[in-house]
N, C-alpha and C positions, 0 to 999 in steps of 0.2 A: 657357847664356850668354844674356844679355839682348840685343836687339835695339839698345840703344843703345851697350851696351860690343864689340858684335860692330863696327858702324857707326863707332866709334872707333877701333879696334883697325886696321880696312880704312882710315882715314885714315890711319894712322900713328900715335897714339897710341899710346906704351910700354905696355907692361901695369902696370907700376908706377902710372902716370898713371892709369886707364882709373879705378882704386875712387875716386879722389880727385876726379876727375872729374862722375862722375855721382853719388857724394855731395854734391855742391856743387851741382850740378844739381837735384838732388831737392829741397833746401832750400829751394831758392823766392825765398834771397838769390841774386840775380842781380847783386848791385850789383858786383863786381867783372869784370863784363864787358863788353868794348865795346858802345857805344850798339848798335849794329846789331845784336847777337845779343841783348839783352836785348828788345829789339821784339820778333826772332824766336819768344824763349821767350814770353813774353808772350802773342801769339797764337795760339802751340802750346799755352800754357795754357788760355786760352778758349776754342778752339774743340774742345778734350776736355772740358772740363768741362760749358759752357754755349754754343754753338754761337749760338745763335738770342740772344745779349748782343751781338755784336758788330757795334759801329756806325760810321755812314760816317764819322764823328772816329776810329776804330781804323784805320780801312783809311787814310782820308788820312793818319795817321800814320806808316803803314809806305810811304805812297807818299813821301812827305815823306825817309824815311830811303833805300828799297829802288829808288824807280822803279817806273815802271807794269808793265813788264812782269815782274820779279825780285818784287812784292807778287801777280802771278796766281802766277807757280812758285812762290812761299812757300805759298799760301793754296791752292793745288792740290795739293802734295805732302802737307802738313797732312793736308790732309782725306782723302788716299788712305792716311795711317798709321793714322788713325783707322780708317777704314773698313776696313784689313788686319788693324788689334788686335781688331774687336768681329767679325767673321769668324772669326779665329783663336780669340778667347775660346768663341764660342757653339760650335765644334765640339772645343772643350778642347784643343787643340794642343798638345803640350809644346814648350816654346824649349829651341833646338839646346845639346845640353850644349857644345860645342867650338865653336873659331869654323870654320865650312866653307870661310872664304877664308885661312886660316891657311896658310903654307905645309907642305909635306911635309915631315915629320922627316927627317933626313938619318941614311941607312944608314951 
């Protein structure tokens, strides 16, 4: 299971939701989502791709949407998924086949 349909899933996200979801995620059309998450994705776009692009018109942008302190938690966790994906990649990790916060089948 992928790290973002596990992180859905632990939202609440139906599982039916969860494919349709990060298909639409992945697509890169963001335009049907609220301002504020499209920011979000936006900067979680660029700072995986091109880290060292992003400029002080980016961050006032998200301060302009987020607040000063909700644009460090945004721009901090960002970069700690980063930094957990290219960790995980270099030691080849496999992602958890099951979600691990899933509850227990019931006997």
């Amino acid at each position: 299971m992928g790290h973002s349909e596990m992180l859905l899933a632990v939202a609440g996200v139906k599982p039916e939701d969860v494919k349709a979801l990060t298909k639409k995620l992945a697509s890169g059309d963001w335009s049907s989502f609220p301002k504020a998450q499209q920011s979000a994705f936006g900067l979680a776009y660029k700072m995986s791709k091109d880290p060292a692009s992003i400029t002080d018109a980016d961050r006032a942008a998200l301060v302009e949407v987020f607040g000063r302190e909700r644009t460090v938690d945004l721009i901090y966790y960002v970069g700690w998924c980063n930094y957990m994906t290219r960790i995980a990649d270099a030691f080849q990790l496999p992602l958890e086949q099951e979600n691990p916060f899933a509850p227990a089948p019931k006997k």
